[in-house]
DRENGU-315839 format. One line per field, with one value per residue (C-alpha): residue number from 1; chain; residue in three letters; x, y, z. Coordinates in steps of 0.5 Angstrom, whole numbers, plus 500, padded with zeros to 3 digits. Example, Ala and Ser with C-alpha at 12.3 -4.5 7.8 and 13.67 -1.06 7.14 Angstrom:
nr <- c(1,2) $
kette <- c(A,A) $
rest <- c(Ala,Ser) $
xx <- c(525,527) $
yy <- c(491,498) $
zz <- c(516,514) $
END
This chain:
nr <- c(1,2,3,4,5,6,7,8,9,10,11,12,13,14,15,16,17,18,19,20,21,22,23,24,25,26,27,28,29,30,31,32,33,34,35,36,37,38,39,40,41,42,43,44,45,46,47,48,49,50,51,52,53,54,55,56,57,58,59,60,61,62,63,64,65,66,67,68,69,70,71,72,73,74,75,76,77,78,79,80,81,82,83,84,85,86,87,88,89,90,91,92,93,94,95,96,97,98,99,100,101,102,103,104,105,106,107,108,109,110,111,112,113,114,115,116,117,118,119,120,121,122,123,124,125,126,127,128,129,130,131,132,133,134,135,136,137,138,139,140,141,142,143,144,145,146,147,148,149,150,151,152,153,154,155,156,157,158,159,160,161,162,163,164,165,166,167,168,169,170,171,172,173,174,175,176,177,178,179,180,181,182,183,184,185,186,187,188,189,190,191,192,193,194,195,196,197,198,199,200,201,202,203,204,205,206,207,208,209,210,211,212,213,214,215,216,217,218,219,220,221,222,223,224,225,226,227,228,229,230,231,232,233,234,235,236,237,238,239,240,241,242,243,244,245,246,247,248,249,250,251,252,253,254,255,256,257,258,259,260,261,262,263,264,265,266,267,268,269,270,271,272,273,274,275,276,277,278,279,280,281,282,283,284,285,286,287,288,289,290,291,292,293,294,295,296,297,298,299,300,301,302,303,304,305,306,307,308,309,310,311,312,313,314,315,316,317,318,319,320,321,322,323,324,325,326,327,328,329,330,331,332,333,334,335,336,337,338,339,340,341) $
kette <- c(A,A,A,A,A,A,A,A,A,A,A,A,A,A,A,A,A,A,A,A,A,A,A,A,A,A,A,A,A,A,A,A,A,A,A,A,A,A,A,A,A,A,A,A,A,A,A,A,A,A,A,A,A,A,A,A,A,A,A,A,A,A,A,A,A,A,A,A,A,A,A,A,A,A,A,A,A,A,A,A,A,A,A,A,A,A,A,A,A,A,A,A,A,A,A,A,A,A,A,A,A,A,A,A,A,A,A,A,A,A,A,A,A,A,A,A,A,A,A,A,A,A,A,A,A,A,A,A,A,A,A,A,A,A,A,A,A,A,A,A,A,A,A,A,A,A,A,A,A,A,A,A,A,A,A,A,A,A,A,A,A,A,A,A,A,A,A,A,A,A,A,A,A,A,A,A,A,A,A,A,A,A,A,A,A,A,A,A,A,A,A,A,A,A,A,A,A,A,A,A,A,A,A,A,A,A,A,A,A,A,A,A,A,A,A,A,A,A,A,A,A,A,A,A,A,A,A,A,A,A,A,A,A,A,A,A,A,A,A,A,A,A,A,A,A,A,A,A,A,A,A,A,A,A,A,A,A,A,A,A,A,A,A,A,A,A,A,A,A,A,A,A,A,A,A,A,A,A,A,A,A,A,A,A,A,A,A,A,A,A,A,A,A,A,A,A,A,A,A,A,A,A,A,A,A,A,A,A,A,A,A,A,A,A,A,A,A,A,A,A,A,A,A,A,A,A,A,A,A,A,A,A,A,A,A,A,A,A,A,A,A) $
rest <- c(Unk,Unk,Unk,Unk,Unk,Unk,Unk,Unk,Unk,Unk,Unk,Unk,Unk,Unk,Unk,Unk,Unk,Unk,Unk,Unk,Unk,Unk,Unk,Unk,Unk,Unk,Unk,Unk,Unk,Unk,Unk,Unk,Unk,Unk,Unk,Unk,Unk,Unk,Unk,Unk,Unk,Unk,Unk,Unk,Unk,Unk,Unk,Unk,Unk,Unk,Unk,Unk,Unk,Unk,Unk,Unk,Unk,Unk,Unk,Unk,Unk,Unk,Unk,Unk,Unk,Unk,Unk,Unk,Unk,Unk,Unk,Unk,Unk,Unk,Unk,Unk,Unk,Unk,Unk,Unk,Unk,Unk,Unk,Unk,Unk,Unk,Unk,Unk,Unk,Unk,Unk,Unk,Unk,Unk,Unk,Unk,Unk,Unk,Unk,Unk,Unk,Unk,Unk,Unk,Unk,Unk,Unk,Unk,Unk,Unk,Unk,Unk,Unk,Unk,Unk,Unk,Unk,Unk,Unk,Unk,Unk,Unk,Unk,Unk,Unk,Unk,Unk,Unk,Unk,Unk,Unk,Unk,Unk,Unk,Unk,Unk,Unk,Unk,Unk,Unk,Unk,Unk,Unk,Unk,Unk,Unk,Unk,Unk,Unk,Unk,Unk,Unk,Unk,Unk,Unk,Unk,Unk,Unk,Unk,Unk,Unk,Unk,Unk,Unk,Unk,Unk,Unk,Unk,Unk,Unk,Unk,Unk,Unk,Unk,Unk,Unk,Unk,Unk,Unk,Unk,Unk,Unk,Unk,Unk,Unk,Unk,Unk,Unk,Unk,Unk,Unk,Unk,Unk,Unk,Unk,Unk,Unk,Unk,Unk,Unk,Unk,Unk,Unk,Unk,Unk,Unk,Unk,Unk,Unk,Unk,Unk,Unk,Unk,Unk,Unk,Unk,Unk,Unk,Unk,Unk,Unk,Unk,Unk,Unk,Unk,Unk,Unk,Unk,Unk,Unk,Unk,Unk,Unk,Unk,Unk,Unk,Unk,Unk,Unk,Unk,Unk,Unk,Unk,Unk,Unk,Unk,Unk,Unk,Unk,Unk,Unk,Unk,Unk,Unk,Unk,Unk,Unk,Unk,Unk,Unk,Unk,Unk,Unk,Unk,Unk,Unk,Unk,Unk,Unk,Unk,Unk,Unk,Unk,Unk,Unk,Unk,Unk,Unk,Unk,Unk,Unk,Unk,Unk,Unk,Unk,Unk,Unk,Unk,Unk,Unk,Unk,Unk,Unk,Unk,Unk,Unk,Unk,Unk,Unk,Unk,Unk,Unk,Unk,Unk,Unk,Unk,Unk,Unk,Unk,Unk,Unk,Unk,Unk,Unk,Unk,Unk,Unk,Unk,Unk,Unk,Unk,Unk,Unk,Unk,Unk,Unk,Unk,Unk,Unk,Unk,Unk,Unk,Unk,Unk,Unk,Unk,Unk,Unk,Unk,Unk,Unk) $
xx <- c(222,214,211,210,217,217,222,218,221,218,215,214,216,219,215,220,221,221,226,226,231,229,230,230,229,233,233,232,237,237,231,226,228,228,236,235,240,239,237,236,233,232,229,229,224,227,228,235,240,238,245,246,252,254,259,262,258,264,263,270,270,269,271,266,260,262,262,255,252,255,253,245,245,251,250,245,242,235,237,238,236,235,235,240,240,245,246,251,251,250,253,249,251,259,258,255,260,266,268,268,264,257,258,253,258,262,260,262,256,260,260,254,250,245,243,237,231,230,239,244,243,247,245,237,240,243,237,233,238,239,232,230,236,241,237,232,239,242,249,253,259,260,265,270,278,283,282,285,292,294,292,290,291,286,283,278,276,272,271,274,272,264,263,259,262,269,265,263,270,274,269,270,277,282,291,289,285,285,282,278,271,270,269,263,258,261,256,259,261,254,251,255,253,246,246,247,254,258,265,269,272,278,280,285,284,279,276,277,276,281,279,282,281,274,274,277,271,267,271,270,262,262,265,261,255,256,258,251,247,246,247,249,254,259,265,268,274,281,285,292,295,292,293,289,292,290,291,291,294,294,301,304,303,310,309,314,319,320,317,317,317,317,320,316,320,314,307,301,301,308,313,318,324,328,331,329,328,321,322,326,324,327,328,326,333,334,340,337,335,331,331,326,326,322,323,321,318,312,307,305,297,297,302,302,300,300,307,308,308,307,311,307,303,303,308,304,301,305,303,309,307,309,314,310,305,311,314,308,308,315,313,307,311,318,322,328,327,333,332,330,325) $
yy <- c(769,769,767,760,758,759,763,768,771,776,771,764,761,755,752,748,741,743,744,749,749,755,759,767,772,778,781,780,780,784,779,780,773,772,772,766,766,759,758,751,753,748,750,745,742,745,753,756,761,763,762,764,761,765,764,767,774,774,769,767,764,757,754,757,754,747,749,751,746,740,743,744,736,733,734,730,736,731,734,741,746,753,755,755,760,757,761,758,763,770,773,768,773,773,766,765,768,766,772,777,782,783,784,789,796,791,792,789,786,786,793,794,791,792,795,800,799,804,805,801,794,791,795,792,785,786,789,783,778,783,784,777,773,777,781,775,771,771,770,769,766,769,764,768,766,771,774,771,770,770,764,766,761,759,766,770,776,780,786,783,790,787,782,778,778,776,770,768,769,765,760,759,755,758,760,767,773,778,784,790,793,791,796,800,795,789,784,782,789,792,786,786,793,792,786,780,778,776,773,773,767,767,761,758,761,763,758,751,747,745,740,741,748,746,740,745,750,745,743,751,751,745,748,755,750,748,754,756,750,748,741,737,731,737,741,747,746,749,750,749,756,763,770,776,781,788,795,796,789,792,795,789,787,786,789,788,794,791,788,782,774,770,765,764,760,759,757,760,758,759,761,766,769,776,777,770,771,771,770,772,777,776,778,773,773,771,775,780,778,782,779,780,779,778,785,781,774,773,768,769,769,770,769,770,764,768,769,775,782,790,794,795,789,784,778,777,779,778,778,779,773,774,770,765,764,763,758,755,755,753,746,745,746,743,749,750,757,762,768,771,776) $
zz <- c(943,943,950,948,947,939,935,931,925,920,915,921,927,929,936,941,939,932,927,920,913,909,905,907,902,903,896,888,883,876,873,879,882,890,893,899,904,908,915,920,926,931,937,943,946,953,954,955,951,943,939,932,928,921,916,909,910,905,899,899,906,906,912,916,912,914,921,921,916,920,927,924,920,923,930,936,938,941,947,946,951,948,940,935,928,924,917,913,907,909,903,897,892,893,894,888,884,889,891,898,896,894,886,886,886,890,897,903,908,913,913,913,918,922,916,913,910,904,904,900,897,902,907,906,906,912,915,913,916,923,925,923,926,929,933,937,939,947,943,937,933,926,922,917,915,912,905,899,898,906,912,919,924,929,933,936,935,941,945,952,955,955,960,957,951,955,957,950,947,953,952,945,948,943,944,941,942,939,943,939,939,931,926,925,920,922,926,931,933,931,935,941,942,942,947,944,945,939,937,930,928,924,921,915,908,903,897,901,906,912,915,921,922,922,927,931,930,932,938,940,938,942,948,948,948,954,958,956,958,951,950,956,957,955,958,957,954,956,950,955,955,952,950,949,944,947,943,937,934,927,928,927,921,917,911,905,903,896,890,888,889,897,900,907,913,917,917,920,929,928,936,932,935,935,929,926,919,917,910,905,898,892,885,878,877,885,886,889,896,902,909,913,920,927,930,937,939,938,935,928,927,920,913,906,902,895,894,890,893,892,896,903,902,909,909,916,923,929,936,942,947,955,958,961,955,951,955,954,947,946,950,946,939,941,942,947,949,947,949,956,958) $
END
């Protein structure tokens, strides 16, 4: 932010009370022509906290999109103290074509951040993004769902090691979080590393909107907004009860033994028990059938929507749940409890 309030970026600047829809070029495609990504920015007449909001830095992911485009046209923001960036459409090449990647060499932008002038096309778009619209932020909310074929409930993802960062995610009001640092290249890890604290979102399934998986994201903005100061007459929102995922959550992962056709017994959100049966994996002729169960309590972020496996593809992502947690859980779903700790 300039001395007077404005946000500056490479190009312009937005004053306070103003609010700016552009269209910021990062690259160009094979024929010369500009590739633009879309930015609302709306700096509030009164000063507080810069925040960005991004989504499909993989063009497949939608849910997000509606998440930023409804908080930037949708939302009362007259009273708005500080300056939100709000990026619908990170990746407009992927998008475009409907696919993750960028389509040049297939690259993924969410590896590639904070980006290098002179290096690889996707690390030049990030580089554009970042110095102009990440790096100026206090804070960020980077929106993404599962990959294609698989369906995440509702979480985030943060590093809860960072306080600041631990503020953010909390805020956010979600059950679930799940505690990592974030992978080299990615804009929330690179970002969070550099000081400007930021969450991932991730939510539901790639090509579609869910409604409501994004009205709870934008109950979540909204509570993070308010733990900030951005907009008044709001309150932090208490999601009923939390758990925060620690170690390396990838181990559980449950990934199929055998090839062939799923019958899944359960939906993503979903309170499972030891030795419940997950889903069942069967052959054309169903007289082949492999049973796969829990291997301990827990909740299941994430589920297979495309029914149809390899030997080692993931059938879903379960996370042990403590006692307390899950009691409450089990209140909140319905669920007698069975089993003790």
């Amino acid at each position: 932010m300039s001395d007077d309030g404005a946000f500056t970026y490479n190009g312009g600047k937005v004053a306070p009370g103003e609010t700016q829809n552009i269209r910021y070029g990062i690259s160009e495609t094979y024929l010369g022509d500009p590739v633009r990504i879309p930015v609302t920015i709306i700096n509030g007449e009164q000063p507080g906290s810069t925040a960005f909001l991004s989504a499909a830095a993989h063009g497949d992911e939608l849910n997000g999109i509606e998440v930023v485009r409804e908080v930037a046209h949708e939302w009362d923001l007259t009273d708005l103290a500080g300056t939100l960036v709000c990026m619908p459409v990170l990746n407009v090449p992927g998008f475009l074509a409907q696919q993750r990647y960028l389509p040049i060499y297939d690259r993924d932008l969410n590896r590639s951040f904070p980006g290098r002038q002179g290096s690889t096309s996707a690390k030049r778009m990030a580089h554009r993004i970042y110095t102009n619209f990440i790096e100026p932020c206090d804070l960020g909310i980077d929106l993404h769902t599962s990959t294609r074929g698989r369906t995440n409930m509702l979480h985030v993802r943060a590093d809860m090691a960072d306080p600041e960062v631990h503020r953010l995610a909390l805020a956010f009001g979600t059950n679930v979080v799940l505690d990592s640092e974030g992978s080299d290249g990615t804009l929330r890890g690179e970002a969070s590393r550099d000081g400007t604290p930021t969450i991932t979102i991730e939510m539901g399934e790639a090509h579609r909107f869910q409604r409501e998986l994004i009205d709870e994201a934008l109950a979540g903005v909204e509570s993070v907004f308010a733990e900030y100061g951005l907009l008044p007459n709001t309150t932090v929102r208490w999601p009923g009860w939390r758990t925060i995922i620690t170690g390396d959550h990838e181990k559980t992962w449950i990934r199929a033994d055998v090839g062939g056709i799923v019958d899944m017994y359960h939906e993503g959100g979903a309170l499972v028990y030891e030795d419940d049966v997950i889903c069942t994996i069967t052959n054309p002729f169903k007289n082949d059938n492999t049973v796969v169960t829990a291997p301990f309590t827990g909740l299941l972020v994430g589920v297979l929507e495309n029914p149809v496996v390899y030997p080692g593809n993931p059938l879903c992502h379960l996370v042990e749940l403590g006692g307390q947690t899950r009691q409450a859980v089990e209140a909140q779903q319905g669920r007698s409890t069975v089993a003790s700790d």
